[in-house]
C-alpha positions as CSV (number, residue, x, y, z in Angstrom):
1,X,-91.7,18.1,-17.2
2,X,-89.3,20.5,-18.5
3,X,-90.4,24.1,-17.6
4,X,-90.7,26.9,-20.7
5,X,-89.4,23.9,-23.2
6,X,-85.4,23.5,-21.3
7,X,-84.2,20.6,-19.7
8,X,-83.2,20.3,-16.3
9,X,-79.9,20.0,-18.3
10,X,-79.8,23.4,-19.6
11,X,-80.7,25.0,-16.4
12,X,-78.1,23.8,-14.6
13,X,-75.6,24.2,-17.4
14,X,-75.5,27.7,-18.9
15,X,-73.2,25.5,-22.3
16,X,-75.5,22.8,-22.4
17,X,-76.9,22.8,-25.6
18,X,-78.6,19.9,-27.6
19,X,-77.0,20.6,-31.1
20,X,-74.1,17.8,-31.4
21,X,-72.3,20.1,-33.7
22,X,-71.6,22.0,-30.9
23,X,-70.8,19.7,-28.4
24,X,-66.9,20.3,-26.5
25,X,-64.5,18.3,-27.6
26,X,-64.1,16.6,-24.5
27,X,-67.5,15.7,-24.3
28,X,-67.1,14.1,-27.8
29,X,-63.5,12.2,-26.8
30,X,-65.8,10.8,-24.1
31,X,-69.1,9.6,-26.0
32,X,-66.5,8.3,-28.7
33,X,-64.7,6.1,-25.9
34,X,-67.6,5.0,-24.4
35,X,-68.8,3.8,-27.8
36,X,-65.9,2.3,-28.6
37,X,-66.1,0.0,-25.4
38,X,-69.9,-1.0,-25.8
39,X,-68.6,-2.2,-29.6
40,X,-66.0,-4.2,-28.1
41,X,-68.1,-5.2,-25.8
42,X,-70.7,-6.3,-28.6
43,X,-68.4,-8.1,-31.1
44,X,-67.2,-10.1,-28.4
45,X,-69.9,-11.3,-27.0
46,X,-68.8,-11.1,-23.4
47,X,-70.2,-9.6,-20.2
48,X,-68.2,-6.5,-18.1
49,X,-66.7,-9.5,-15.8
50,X,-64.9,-10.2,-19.5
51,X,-63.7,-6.6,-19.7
52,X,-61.8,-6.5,-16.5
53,X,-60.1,-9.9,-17.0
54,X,-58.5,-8.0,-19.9
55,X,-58.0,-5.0,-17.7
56,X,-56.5,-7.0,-15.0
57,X,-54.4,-9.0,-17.6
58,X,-53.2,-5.4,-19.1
59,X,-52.0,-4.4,-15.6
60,X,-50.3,-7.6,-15.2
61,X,-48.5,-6.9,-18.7
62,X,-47.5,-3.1,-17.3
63,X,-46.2,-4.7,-13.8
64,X,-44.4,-7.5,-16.3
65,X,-42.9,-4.6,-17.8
66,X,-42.0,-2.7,-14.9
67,X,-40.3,-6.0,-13.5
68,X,-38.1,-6.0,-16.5
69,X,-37.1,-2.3,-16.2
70,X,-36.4,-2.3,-12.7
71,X,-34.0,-6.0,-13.4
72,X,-32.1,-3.8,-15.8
73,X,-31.5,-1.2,-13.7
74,X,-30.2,-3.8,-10.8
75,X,-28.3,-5.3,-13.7
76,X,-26.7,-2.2,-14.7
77,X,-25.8,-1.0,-11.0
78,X,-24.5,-4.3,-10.6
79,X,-22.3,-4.1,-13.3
80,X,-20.9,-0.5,-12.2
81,X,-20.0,-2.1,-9.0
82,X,-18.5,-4.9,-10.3
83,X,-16.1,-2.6,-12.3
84,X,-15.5,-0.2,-9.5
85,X,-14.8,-3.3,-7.3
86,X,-11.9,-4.5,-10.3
87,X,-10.8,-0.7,-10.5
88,X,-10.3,-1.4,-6.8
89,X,-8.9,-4.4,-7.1
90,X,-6.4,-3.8,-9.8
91,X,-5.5,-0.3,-7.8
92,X,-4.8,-2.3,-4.2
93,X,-2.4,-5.0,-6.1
94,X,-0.4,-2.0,-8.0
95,X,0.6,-0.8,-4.6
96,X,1.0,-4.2,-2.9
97,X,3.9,-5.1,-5.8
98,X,5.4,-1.9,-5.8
99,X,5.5,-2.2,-1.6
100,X,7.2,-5.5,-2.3
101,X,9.5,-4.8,-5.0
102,X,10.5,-1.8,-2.4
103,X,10.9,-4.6,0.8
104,X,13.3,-6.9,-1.7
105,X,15.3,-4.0,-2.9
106,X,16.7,-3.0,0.5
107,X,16.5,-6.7,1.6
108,X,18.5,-7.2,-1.4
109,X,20.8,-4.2,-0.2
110,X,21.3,-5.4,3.4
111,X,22.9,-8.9,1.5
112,X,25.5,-6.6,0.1
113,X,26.5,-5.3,3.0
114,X,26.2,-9.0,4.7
115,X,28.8,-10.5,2.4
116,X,31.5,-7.1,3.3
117,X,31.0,-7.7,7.0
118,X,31.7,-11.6,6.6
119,X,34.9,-10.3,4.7
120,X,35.5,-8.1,7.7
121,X,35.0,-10.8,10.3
122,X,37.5,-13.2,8.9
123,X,40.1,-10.4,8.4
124,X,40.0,-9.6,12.1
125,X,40.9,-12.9,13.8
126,X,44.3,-12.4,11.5
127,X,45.1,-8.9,12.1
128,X,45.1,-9.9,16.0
129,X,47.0,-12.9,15.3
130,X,49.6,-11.2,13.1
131,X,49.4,-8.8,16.2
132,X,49.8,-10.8,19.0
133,X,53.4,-11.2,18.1
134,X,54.4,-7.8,18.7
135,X,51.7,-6.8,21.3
136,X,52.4,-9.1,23.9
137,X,51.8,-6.9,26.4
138,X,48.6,-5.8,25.0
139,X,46.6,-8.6,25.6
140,X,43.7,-6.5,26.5
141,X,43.1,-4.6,23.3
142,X,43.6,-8.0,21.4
143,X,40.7,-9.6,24.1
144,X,39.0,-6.6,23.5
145,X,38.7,-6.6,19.7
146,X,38.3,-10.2,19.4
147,X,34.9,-9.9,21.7
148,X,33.8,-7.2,20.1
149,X,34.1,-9.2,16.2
150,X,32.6,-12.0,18.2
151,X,29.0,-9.8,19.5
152,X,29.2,-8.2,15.5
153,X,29.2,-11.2,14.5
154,X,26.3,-12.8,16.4
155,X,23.9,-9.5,15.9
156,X,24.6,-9.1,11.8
157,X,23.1,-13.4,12.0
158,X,19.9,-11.7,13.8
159,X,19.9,-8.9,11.3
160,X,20.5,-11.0,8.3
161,X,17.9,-13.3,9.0
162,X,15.3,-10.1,9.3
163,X,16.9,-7.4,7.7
164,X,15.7,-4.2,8.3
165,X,13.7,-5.4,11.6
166,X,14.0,-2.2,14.3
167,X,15.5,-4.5,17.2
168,X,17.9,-6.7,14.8
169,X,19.5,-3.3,13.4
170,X,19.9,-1.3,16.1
171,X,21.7,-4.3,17.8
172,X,24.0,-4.8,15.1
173,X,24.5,-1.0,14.7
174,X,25.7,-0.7,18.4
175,X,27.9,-4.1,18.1
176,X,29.0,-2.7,15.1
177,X,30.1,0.8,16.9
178,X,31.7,-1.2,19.7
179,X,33.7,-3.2,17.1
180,X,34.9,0.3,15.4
181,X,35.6,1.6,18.7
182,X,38.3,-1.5,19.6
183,X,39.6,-1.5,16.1
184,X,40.8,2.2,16.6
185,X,41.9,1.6,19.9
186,X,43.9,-1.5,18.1
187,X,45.4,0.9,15.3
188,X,46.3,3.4,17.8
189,X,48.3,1.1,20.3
190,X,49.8,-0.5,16.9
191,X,51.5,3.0,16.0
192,X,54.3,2.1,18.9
193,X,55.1,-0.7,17.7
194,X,57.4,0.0,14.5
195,X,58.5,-3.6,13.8
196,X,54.8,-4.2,13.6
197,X,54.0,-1.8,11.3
198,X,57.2,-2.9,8.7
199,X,55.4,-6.1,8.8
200,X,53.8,-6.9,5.0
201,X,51.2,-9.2,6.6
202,X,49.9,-6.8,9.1
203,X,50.0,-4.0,6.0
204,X,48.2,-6.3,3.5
205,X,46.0,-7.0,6.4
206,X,45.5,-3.7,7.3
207,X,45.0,-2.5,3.7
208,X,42.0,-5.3,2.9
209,X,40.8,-3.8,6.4
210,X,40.2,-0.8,5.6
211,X,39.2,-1.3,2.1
212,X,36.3,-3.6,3.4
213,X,35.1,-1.3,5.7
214,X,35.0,1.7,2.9
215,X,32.6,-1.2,0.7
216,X,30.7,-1.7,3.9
217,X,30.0,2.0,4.3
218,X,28.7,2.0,0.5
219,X,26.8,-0.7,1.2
220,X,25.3,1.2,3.9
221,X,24.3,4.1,2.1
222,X,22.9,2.1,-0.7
223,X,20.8,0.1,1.8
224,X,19.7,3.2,4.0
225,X,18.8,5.0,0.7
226,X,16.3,2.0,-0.5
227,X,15.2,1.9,3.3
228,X,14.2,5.7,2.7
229,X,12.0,5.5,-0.2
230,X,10.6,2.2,1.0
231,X,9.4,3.9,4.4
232,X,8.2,6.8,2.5
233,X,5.8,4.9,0.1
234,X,4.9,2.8,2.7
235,X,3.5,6.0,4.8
236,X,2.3,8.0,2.0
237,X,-1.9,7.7,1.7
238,X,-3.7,5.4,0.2
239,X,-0.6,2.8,0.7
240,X,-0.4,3.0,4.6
241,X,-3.6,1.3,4.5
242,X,-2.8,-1.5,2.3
243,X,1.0,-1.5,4.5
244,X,-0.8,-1.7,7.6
245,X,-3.8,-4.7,6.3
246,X,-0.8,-6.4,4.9
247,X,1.5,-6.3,7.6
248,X,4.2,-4.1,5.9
249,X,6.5,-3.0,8.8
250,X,8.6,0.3,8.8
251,X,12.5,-0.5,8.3
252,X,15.1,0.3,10.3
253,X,18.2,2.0,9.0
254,X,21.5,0.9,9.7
255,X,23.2,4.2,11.7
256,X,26.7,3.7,13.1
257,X,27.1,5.8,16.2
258,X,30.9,6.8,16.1
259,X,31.9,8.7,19.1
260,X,34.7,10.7,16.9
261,X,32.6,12.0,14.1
262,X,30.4,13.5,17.3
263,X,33.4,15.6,18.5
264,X,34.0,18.7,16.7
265,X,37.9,19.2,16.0
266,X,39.6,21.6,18.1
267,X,41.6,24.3,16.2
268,X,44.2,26.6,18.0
269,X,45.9,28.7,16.2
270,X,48.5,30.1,18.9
């Protein structure tokens, strides 16, 4: 029984009123929904088990949906890794050619100065020849320089068969320094022997000599420059990672130790 003609309603709620002109707006968004739900509802015939079958079957669309946004977002990371991976990939073999094309090019330098040492070799068993018949008394500098051509010999094999390899280089540098050393010793010992030096085949000899040793020491540079630039890209970050997954060894230069360019000339003036 409602007390001095208000609802329960009313006393509670100070807005109630009972005017539907005045209802709130939300009120009336609500009434309208739950009246559009009881149509449905009646149109179709079907009970509120009905009603969440389509609800469930609505969520089930949205999760569908949702599955499909979250496969093209996997799609699309996938895709930026798989072109990050070729950027990679395209990046790692630039610097693996150019770390080859580097390794032939002072390989390709060490065969230049291969083919002047053979020259060399073959020039020296005729110099001591032509020698031996003026020298006969200095059978040990002849002995001497024909071991010494004999140990060059056997070390630029090792070095040509691995140029560039630390042990194979510095062996053939040091051969290659004892061979130097017993040629001077040669020319030296030569100088008091005038007949010797009037002879054309010991000049001709002499003159080929020395001309293949001035290619050899062109050679050299040209092979200890492209050793150079090799070792420095080889060292330089990111490529010492690929040169050390790949095996790419540092190369040795070819340094000939001569005691007489370590001696500083002497000069007197009295």
């Amino acid at each position: 029984m409602w007390v001095n003609g208000t609802s329960p309603s009313s006393r509670r709620n100070p807005n109630y009123t009972s005017d539907p002109a005045e209802f709130p707006e939300s009120a009336k968004a609500q009434a309208i929904s739950l009246y559009v739900i009881s149509l449905a509802i009646l149109i179709s015939g079907r009970n509120y088990y009905c009603c969440g079958a389509w609800f469930g079957q609505a969520v089930r669309e949205l999760n569908n949906q949702n599955i499909m946004a979250a496969g093209i977002i996997i799609l699309i990371v996938l895709g930026g890794l798989l072109v990050l991976a070729v950027i990679l990939a395209v990046f790692v073999i630039g610097i693996y050619n150019k770390l080859v094309t580097l390794r032939n090019r002072y390989k390709n330098a060490y065969a230049q100065i291969d083919v002047q040492l053979k020259r060399r070799y073959d020039l020296i068993p005729n110099l001591v020849e032509t020698a031996k018949g003026y020298m006969k008394h200095e059978s040990g500098t002849l002995t001497a320089v024909t071991e010494a051509r004999n140990i060059a010999y056997a070390a630029s094999k090792g070095a040509a068969s691995n140029p560039g390899d630390v042990s194979a280089m510095k062996n053939l540098a040091a051969a290659e320094a004892g061979l130097g050393g017993a040629l001077s010793r040669l020319m030296v010992v030569s100088e008091q022997y005038p007949d010797l030096k009037a002879n054309q085949n010991m000049m001709q000899l002499t003159e080929e000599l020395t001309s293949t040793e001035n290619k050899v020491s062109f050679a050299r540079q040209a092979y200890n420059d492209s050793v150079m630039t090799y070792n420095t890209d080889r060292e330089v970050f990111p490529a010492n990672l690929i040169a050390g997954t790949f095996n790419f060894a540092a190369a040795e230069l070819f340094v000939i130790d001569k005691p007489e360019e370590k001696v500083a000339p002497k000069v007197s003036f009295s």
